[in-house]
C-alpha positions in Angstrom: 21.0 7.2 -14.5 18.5 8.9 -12.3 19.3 9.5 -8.6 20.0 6.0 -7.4 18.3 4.5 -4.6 17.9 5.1 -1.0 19.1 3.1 2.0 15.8 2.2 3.1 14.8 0.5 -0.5 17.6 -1.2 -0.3 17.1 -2.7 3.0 13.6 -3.4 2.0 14.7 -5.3 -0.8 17.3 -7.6 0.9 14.4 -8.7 3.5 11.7 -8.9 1.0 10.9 -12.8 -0.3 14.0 -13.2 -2.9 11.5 -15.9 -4.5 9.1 -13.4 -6.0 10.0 -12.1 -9.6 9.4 -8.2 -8.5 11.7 -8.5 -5.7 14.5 -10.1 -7.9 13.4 -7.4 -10.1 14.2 -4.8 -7.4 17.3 -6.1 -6.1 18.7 -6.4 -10.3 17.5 -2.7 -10.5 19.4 -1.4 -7.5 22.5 -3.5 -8.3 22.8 -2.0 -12.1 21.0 1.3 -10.6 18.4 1.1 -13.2 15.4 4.2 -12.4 12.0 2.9 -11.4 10.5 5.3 -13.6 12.4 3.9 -16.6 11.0 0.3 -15.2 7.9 1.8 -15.4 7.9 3.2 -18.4 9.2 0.2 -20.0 6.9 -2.0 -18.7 3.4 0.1 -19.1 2.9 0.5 -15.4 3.1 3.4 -12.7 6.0 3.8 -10.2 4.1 2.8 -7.4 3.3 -0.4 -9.0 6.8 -1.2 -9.4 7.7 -0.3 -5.7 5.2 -2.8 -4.7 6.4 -5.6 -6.7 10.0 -4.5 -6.0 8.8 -4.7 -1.5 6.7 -8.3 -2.3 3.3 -6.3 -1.4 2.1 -7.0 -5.1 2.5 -10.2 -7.3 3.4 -9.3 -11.1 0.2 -10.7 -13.2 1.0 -13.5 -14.9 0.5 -11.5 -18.6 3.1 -9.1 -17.3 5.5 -11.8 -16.5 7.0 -12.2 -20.3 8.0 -9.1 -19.9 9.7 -8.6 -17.1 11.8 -10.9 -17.8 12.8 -9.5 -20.9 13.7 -6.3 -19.1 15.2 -8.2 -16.6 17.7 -10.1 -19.3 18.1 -6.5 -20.9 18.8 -5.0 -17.6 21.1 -8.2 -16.8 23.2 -7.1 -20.4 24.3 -3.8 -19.4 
């Protein structure tokens, strides 16, 4: 799926605050190399959005939470 993820996202992700839902979101994406524009898609939201959740600079909403989750347990099944 897609062209995988760079180095630098990667070492982004394992300094970024492993307490935030979007960062665990990240670091789940990269593991199972899941696209961040089929995040995006799924979850209503642009790419850049999802980079900033996936680096800590932007807290998911709490009405978007549900959902991640959901993609995140989907995600988790594959």
């Amino acid at each position: 799926m897609g062209i995988g993820y760079t180095f630098r996202i990667a070492r982004k992700l394992k300094a970024a605050d492993g307490a935030l839902l979007g960062v665990r979101l990240g670091r789940l994406c990269v593991r199972k190399d899941i696209p961040v524009s089929y995040v995006a898609a799924e979850l209503g939201v642009t790419r850049q959005t999802i980079y900033n959740w996936f680096h800590g600079h932007a807290i998911i909403c709490t009405t978007s939470v549900p959902e991640v989750k959901k993609l995140m347990s989907r995600i988790r099944a594959t």
